[in-house]
N, C-alpha and C positions, 0 to 999 in steps of 0.2 A: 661653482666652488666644489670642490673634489673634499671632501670632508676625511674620508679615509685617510688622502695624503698629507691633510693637517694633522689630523691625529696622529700619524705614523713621526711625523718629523720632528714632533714635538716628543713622543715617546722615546724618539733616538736620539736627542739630545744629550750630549755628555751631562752637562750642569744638572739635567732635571735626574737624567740618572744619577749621578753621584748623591745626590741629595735625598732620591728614593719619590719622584714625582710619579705620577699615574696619569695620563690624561684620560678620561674615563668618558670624554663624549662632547662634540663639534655639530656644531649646526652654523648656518648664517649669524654672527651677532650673536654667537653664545657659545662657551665651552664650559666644562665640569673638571675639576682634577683632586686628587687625591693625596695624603702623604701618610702616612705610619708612622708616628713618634719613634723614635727609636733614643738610645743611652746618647748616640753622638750628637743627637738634635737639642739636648738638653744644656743651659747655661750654667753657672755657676749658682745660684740662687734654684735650681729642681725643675726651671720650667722651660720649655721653649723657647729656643734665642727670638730675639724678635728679629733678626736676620733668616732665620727658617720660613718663621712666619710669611716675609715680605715676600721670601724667593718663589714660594709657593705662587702668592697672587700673581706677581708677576709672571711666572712662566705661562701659568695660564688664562690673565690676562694676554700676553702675547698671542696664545693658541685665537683667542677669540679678535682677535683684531685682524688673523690670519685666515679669519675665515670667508674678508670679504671679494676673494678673487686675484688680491695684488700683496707684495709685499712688504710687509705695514712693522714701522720701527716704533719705540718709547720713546718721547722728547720728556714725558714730568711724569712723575710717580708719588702719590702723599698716600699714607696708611695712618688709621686712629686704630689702636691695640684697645680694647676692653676688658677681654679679662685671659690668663695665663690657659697655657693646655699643657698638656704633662705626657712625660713618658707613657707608650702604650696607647695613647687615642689618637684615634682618627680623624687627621683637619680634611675637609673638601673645602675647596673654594669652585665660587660659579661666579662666570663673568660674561657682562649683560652691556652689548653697546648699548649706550642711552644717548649717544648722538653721531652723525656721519656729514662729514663735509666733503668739499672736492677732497681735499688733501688732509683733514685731521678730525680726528673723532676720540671719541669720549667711551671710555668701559667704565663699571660700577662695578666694583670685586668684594665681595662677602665670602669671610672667611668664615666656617662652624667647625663645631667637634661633632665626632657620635653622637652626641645626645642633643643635638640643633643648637647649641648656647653659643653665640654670635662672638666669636674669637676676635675677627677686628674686620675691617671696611678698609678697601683701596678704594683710589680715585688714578684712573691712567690718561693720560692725556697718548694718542698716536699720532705717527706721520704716515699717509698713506703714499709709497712709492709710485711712478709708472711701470716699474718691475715686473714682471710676473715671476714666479717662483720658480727657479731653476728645475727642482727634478719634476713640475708638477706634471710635465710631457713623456717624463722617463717610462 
């Protein structure tokens, strides 16, 4: 697995840009990502849409699915939200394959703020492709 070129593809991502993603670190079965609250990430109610929220786990839930060598799509995504994050602080999410098949495997996505407080838990179900990753040879 080319860790680099996970990381990089997922940093170029238009969605994760527009949104202000970071992918901050790829291993086998594991990635780290980052967001910065900002005004536009904020709902009507002060807090964090839970659509930010989601988009966050998911993209890097993706990154980590992508790190097993082929290329690995979403078929189901469930999020529990706990408790709000606010303009200004910093969500990481880490996501941890906790299973691998021929073809579908399992990440556990933990979302935090700066201060560790457990913002919300994905569950991602993947498909793993026979693909390999187009520019991974570039």
């Amino acid at each position: 697995m080319n860790e680099e070129f996970i990381k990089t593809i997922f940093n170029e991502c238009s969605v994760g840009n527009i949104v202000g993603i970071n992918i901050l670190e790829v291993r086998e079965g594991y990635a780290k990502g980052s967001l910065v609250l900002k005004k536009e990430h904020i709902n009507v109610f002060g807090s964090v849409h839970g659509g930010i929220v989601f988009i966050l786990g998911d993209h890097v839930g993706g990154a980590c699915g992508n790190t097993l060598g082929k290329k690995a799509v979403n078929v189901e995504t469930s999020i529990q939200y706990f408790r709000p994050a606010f303009e200004g602080m910093v969500l990481f999410a880490e996501a941890h394959l906790t299973h691998k098949g021929k073809r579908i495997g399992r990440i556990e996505i933990k979302i935090t703020n700066d201060k560790s407080d457990e913002i919300a838990v994905m569950h991602m179900i993947f498909f793993i492709t026979d693909e390999q990753h187009r520019r991974q040879t570039d």
